[in-house]
VEXMIMI-111099 format. One record per residue (C-alpha): residue in one letter; x, y, z. Coordinates in Angstrom, 3 decimals, padded with zeros to 6 digits, always signed. Example, Ala and Ser with C-alpha at 12.3 -4.5 7.8 and 13.67 -1.06 7.14 Angstrom:
<nodes>
 code       px       py       pz
    A +012.300 -004.500 +007.800
    S +013.670 -001.060 +007.140
</nodes>
This chain:
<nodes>
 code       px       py       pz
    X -047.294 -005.874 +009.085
    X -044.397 -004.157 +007.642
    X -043.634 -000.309 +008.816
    X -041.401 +002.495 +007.354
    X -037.955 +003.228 +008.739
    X -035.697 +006.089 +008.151
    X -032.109 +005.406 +007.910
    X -028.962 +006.880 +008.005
    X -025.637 +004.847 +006.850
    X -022.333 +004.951 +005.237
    X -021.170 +003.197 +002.383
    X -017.459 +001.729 +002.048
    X -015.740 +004.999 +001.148
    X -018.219 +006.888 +004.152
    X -020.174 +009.018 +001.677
    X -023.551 +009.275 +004.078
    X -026.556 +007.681 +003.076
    X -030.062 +008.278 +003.482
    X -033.246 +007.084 +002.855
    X -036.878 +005.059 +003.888
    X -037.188 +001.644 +004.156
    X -040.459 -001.002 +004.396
    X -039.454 -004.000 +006.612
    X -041.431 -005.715 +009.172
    X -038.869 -004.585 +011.644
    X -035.765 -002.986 +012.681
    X -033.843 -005.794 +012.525
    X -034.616 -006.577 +009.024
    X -034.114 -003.284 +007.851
    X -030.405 -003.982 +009.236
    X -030.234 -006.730 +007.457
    X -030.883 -005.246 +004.032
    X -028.669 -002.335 +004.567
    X -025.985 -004.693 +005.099
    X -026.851 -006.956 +002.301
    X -025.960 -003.890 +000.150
    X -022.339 -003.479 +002.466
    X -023.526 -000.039 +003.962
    X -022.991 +000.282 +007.731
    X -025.361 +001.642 +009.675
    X -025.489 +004.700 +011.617
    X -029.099 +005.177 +012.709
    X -032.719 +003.184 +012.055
    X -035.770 +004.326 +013.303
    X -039.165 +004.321 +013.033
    X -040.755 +007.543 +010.509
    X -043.175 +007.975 +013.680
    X -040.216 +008.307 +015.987
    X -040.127 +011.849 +017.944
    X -038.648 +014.793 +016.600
    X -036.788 +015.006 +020.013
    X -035.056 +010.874 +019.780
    X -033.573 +012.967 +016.224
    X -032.379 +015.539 +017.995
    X -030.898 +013.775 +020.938
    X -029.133 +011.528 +018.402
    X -027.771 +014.461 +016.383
    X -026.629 +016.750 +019.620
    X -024.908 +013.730 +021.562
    X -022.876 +013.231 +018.217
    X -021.892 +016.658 +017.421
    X -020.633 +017.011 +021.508
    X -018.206 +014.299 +020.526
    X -014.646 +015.321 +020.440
    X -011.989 +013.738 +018.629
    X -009.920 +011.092 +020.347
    X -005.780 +011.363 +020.356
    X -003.792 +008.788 +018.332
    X -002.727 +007.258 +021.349
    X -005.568 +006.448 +023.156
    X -007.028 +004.609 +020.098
    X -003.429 +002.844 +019.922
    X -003.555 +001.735 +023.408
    X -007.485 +001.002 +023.339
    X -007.069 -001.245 +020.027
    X -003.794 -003.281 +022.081
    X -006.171 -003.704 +025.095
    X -009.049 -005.050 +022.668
    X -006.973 -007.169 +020.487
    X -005.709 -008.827 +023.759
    X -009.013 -009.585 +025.076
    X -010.165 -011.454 +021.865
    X -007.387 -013.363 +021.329
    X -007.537 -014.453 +025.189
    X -011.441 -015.601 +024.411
    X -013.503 -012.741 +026.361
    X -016.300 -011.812 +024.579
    X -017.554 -009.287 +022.315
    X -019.525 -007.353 +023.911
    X -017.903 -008.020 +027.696
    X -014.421 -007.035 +026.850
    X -016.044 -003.339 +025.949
    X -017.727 -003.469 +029.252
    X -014.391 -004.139 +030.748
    X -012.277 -001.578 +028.320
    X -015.238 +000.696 +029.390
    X -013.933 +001.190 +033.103
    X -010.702 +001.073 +032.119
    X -010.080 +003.597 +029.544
    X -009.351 +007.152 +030.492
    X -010.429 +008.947 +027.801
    X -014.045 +010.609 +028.338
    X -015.185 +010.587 +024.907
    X -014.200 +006.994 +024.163
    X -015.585 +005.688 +027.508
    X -018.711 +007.566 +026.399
    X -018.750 +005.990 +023.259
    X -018.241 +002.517 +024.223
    X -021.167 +002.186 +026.570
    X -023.366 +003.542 +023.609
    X -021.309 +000.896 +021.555
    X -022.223 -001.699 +023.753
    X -025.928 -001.089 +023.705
    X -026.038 -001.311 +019.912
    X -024.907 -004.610 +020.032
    X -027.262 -005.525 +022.377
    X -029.663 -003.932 +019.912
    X -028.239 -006.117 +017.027
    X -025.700 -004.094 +015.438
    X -022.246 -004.846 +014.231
    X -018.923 -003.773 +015.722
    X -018.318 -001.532 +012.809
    X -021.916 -000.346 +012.023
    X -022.033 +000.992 +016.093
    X -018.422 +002.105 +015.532
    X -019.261 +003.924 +012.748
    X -021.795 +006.109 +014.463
    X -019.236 +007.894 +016.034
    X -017.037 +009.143 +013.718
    X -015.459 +011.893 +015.638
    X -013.804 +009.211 +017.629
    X -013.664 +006.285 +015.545
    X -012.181 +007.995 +012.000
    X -013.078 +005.928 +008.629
    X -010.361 +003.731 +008.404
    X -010.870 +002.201 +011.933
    X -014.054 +001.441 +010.795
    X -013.703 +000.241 +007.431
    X -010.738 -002.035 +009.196
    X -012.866 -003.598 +011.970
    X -016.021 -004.522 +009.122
    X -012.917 -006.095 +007.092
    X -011.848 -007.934 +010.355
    X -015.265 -009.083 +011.413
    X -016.088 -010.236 +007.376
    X -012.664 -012.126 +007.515
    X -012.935 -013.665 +011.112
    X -009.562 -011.935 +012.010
    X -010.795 -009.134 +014.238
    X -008.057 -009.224 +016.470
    X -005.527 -009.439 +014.027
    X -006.866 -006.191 +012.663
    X -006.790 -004.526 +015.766
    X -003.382 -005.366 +016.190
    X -002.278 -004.323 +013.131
    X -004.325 -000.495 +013.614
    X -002.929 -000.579 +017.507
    X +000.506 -000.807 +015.494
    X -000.308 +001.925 +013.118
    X -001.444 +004.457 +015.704
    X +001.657 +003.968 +017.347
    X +003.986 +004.405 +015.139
    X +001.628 +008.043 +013.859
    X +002.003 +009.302 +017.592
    X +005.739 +008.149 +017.521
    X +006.513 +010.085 +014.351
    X +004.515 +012.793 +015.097
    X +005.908 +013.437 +019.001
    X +009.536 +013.229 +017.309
    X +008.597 +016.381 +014.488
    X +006.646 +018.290 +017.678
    X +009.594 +017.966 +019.747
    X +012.372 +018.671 +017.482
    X +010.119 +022.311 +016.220
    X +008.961 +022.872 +019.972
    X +012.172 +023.995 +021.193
    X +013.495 +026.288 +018.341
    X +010.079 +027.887 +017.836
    X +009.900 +028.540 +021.863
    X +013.314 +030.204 +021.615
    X +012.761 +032.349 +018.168
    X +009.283 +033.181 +019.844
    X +010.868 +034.530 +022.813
    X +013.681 +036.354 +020.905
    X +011.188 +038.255 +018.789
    X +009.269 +039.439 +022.170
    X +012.769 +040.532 +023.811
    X +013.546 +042.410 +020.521
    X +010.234 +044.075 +020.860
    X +010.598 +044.753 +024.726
    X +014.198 +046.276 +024.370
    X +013.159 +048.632 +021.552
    X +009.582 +049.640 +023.263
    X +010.863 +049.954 +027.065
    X +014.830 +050.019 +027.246
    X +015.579 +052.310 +024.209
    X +013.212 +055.312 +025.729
    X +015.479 +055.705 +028.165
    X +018.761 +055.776 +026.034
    X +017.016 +058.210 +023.642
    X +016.190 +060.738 +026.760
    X +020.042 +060.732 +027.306
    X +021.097 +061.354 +023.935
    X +018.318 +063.952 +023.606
    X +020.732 +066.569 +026.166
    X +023.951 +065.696 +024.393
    X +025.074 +067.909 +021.446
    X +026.279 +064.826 +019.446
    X +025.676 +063.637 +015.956
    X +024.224 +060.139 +016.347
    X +025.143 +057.441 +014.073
    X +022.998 +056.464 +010.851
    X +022.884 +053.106 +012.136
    X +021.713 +054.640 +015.803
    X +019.006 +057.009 +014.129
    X +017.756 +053.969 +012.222
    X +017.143 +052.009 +015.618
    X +016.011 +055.108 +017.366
    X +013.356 +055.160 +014.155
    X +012.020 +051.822 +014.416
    X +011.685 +052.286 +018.451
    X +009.621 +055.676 +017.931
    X +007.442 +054.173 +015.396
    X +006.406 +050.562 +017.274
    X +005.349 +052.905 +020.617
    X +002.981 +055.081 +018.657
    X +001.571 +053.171 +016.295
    X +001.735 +049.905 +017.570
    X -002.320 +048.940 +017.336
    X -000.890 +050.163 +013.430
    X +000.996 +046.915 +013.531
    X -000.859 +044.777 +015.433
    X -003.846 +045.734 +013.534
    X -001.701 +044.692 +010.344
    X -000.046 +041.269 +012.032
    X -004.375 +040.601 +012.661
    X -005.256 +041.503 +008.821
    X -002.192 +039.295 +007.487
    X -003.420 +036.400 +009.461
    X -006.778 +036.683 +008.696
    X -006.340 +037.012 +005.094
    X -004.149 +033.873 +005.002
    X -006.473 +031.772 +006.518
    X -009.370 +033.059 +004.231
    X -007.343 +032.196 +001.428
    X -006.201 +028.533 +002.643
    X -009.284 +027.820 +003.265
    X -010.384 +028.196 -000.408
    X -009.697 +024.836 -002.220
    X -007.598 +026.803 -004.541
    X -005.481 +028.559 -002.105
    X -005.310 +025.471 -000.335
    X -003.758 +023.955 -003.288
    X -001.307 +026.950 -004.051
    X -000.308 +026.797 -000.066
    X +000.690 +022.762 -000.037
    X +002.044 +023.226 -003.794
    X +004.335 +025.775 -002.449
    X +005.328 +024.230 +001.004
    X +006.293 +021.079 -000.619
    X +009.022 +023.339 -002.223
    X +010.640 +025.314 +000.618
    X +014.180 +024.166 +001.331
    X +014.247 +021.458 +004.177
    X +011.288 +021.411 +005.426
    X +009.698 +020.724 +001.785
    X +011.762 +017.333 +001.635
    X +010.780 +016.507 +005.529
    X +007.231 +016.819 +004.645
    X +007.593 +014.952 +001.469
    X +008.683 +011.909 +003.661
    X +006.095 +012.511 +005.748
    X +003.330 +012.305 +003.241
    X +005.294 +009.120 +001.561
    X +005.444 +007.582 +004.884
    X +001.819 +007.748 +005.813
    X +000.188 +006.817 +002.645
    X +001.976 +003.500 +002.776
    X +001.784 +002.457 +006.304
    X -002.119 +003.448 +005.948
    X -002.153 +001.665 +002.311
    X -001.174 -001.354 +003.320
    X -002.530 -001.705 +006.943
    X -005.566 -001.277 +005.137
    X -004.660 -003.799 +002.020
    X -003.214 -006.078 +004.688
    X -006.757 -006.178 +006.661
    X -009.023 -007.189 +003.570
    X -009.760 -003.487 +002.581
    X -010.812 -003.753 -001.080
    X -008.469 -001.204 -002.548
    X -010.979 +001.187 -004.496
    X -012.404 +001.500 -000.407
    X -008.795 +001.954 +000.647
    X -007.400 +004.799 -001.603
    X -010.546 +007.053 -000.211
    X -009.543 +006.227 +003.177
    X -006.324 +007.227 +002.739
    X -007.540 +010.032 +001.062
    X -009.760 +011.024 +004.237
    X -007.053 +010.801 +006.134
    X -004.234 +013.824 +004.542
    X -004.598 +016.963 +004.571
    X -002.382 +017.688 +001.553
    X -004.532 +019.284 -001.616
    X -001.954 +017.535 -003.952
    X -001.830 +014.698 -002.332
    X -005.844 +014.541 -002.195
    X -005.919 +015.406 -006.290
    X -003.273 +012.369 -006.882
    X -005.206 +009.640 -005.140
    X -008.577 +011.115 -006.597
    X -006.694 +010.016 -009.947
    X -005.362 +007.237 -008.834
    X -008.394 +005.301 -007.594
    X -009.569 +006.220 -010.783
    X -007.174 +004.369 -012.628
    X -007.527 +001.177 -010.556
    X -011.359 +001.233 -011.248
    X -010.366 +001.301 -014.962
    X -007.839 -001.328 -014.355
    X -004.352 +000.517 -014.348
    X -001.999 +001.091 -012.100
    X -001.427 +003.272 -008.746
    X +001.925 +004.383 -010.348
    X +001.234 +006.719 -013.072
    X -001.032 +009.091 -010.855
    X +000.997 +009.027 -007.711
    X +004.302 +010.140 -010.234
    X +002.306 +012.858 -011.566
    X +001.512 +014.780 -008.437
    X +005.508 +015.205 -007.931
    X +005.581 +014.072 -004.103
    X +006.741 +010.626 -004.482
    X +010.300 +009.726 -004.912
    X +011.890 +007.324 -007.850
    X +012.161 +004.413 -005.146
    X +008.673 +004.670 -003.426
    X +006.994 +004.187 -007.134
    X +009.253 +001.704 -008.890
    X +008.584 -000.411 -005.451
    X +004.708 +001.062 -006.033
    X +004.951 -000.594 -009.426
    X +007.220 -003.798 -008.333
    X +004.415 -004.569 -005.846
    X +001.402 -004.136 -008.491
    X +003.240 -006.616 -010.733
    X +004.257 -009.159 -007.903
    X +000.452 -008.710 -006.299
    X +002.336 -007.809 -003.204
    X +001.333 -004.427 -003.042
    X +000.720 -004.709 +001.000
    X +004.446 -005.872 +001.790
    X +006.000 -003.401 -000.501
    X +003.935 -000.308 +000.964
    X +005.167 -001.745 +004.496
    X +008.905 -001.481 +003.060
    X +008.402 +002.172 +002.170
    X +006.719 +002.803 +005.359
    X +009.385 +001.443 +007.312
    X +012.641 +003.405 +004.903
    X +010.769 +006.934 +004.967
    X +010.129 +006.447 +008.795
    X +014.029 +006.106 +009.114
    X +014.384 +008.961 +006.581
    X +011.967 +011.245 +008.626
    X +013.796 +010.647 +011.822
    X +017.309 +011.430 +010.692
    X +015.572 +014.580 +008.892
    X +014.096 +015.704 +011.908
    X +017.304 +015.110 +013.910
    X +019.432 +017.264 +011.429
    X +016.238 +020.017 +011.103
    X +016.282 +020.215 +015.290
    X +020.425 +020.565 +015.034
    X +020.099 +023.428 +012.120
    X +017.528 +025.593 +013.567
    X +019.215 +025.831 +016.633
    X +022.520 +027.644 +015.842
    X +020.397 +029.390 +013.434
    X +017.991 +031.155 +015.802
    X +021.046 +031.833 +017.735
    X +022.831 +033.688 +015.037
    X +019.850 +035.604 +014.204
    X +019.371 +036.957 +017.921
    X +022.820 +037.785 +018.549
    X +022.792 +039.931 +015.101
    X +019.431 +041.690 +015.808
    X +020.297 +042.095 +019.653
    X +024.094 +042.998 +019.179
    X +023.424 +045.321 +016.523
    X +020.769 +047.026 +018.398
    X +022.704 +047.440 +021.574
    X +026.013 +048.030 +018.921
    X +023.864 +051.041 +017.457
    X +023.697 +052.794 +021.315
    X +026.617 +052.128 +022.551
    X +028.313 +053.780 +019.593
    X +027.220 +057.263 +020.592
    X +029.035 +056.790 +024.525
    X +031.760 +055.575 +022.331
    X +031.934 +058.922 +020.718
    X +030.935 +061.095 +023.512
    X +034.163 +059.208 +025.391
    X +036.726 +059.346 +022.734
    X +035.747 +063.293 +022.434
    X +036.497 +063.779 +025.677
</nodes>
């Protein structure tokens, strides 16, 4: 006798689906989901407990998301086992002890009870999406469709690597001049708020005339001790305000428009954005991704508003049977080079291999950027405190200067 289930799935771009189903079981409710290539996040039955929903829904929102290179080194350990012959379902039991990562141990003994109950790889993947993001799992249903699962993981253990490479080189080369302009600003701050004072009492009980530049110091010193909640209050108002406005799609827009534009590091993350979209393109392409599926992946995966627009167009094209060119030129972030070989590859239905070239020349590009930026800012911050610093301790030492040369 055949009973109503309620599901909850994903199609191949992960739009959420939801609906009720008749089937004679939950099995065969699976097996019509994936007969129309959704991947399944939940089935139950329409008389399951309110609380089984809820327990569902509160264990996935708990998740947290998993760094790049745990997934690299989990997807390595995987692809191993595989190829060496261990199966399925054992080699999570074994990753399961081994991995350090809470979340992901947590999710792989829920994984591995899904496939007890029947589920795919990718379908019990893709019910935690907090840890697993879309393009694992679109990558892992391509792998299992193609028999070639650990070639795929391979291939995304590759990919995650070289994303926590690039982005530990940019964190490390802005780390150290942001630490040290930080710490300038404070030691500005703490000279004119506590050291001044005491200057100022001295010159108080001399009968000098102070320098302009002196007053001017003297000024600033008087007004950040008695109205600094003035300040801070503005510093708090400024910030908010900027992140109410980014986070309007518009303002969003406006923001990445404009950063793409500032000198240096406009061009560095213009690299980065070229970089990314073609390793992820053609990891993707290179796994069996169907390349409509693909571009909203990589879509999911920036952050950039313009970036987001272009591909929107672009994967519009392709459904209309154009090319990936034309769009991609139009949102101004890709170079000359990265779309002639964009085009080159189209023609030549190599599209994978000539993403994996541009990957592999704006990587290069990136580092040497990021090597230069790290060497500029340096001197640069340096500069800036010895001006601000010297001038400030310039401006009161000008007055002894006076007071001596009087005598």
């Amino acid at each position: 006798m055949a009973s109503s289930f309620r599901y909850r799935a994903r199609d191949r771009s992960g739009k959420v689906v939801e609906g009720i189903v008749e089937a004679e079981s939950s099995q065969a409710v699976l097996g019509q989901l994936r007969a129309q290539n959704l991947i399944v996040t939940k089935v139950e039955s329409v008389s399951s407990t309110t609380t089984m929903n809820l327990n569902f829904n509160f264990a996935s929102l708990n998740e947290k998301k998993v760094k790049t290179k745990d997934l690299a080194i989990f997807s390595r350990q995987f692809a191993t086992m595989i190829d060496a012959g261990v199966p399925l379902l054992r080699a999570l039991n074994i990753l399961q002890v081994q991995v350090e990562n809470k979340g992901l141990r947590n999710a792989l003994q829920t994984i591995g009870k899904d496939l007890e109950k029947g589920l795919t790889l990718s379908e019990a993947m893709g019910k935690h999406p907090k840890i697993f993001p879309l393009m694992y799992t679109n990558m892992i249903e391509a792998g299992e469709v193609g028999g070639v699962l650990e070639q795929v993981l391979e291939r995304m253990a590759n990919h995650f690597e070289k994303e926590d490479e690039i982005k530990e080189k940019v964190k490390s080369a802005l780390t150290y001049p942001t630490v040290v302009f930080t710490m300038a600003i404070l030691a500005i701050v703490f000279m004119l708020i506590f050291v001044l004072p005491s200057f100022i009492s001295i010159y108080d009980g001399m009968d000098i005339e102070l320098p302009g530049i002196t007053l001017f110091v003297i000024s600033i010193s008087d007004s950040l001790r008695i109205y600094w909640y003035l300040y801070l209050g503005f510093i708090i108002s400024i910030y908010m305000l900027f992140k109410r406005f980014r986070s309007a799609p518009r303002g969003k827009l406006m923001l990445d428009r404009l950063m793409l534009r500032i000198p240096v590091f406009g061009p560095l993350q213009t690299k980065l954005i070229i970089s990314r979209f073609s390793r992820t393109l053609s990891t993707l392409l290179r796994s069996g991704v169907p390349i409509i599926t693909a571009l909203e992946v990589v879509k999911k995966t920036t952050d950039n508003s313009v970036m987001i627009a272009s591909l929107d167009k672009a994967k519009n094209n392709v459904r209309d049977g154009q090319g990936l060119a034309e769009p991609l030129k139009a949102s101004g972030v890709f170079t000359p080079m990265a779309l002639h070989m964009i085009a080159v590859g189209e023609e030549t239905g190599e599209l994978d291999l000539l993403l994996e070239k541009i990957s592999f020349f704006y990587d290069r590009d990136v580092d040497a950027l990021v090597s230069k930026l790290s060497s500029a800012l340096e001197p640069m911050i340096m500069v800036f405190m010895g001006i601000v610093i010297g001038g400030i301790v310039i401006a009161f030492m000008l007055p002894m200067v006076k007071m001596f040369s009087v005598i």
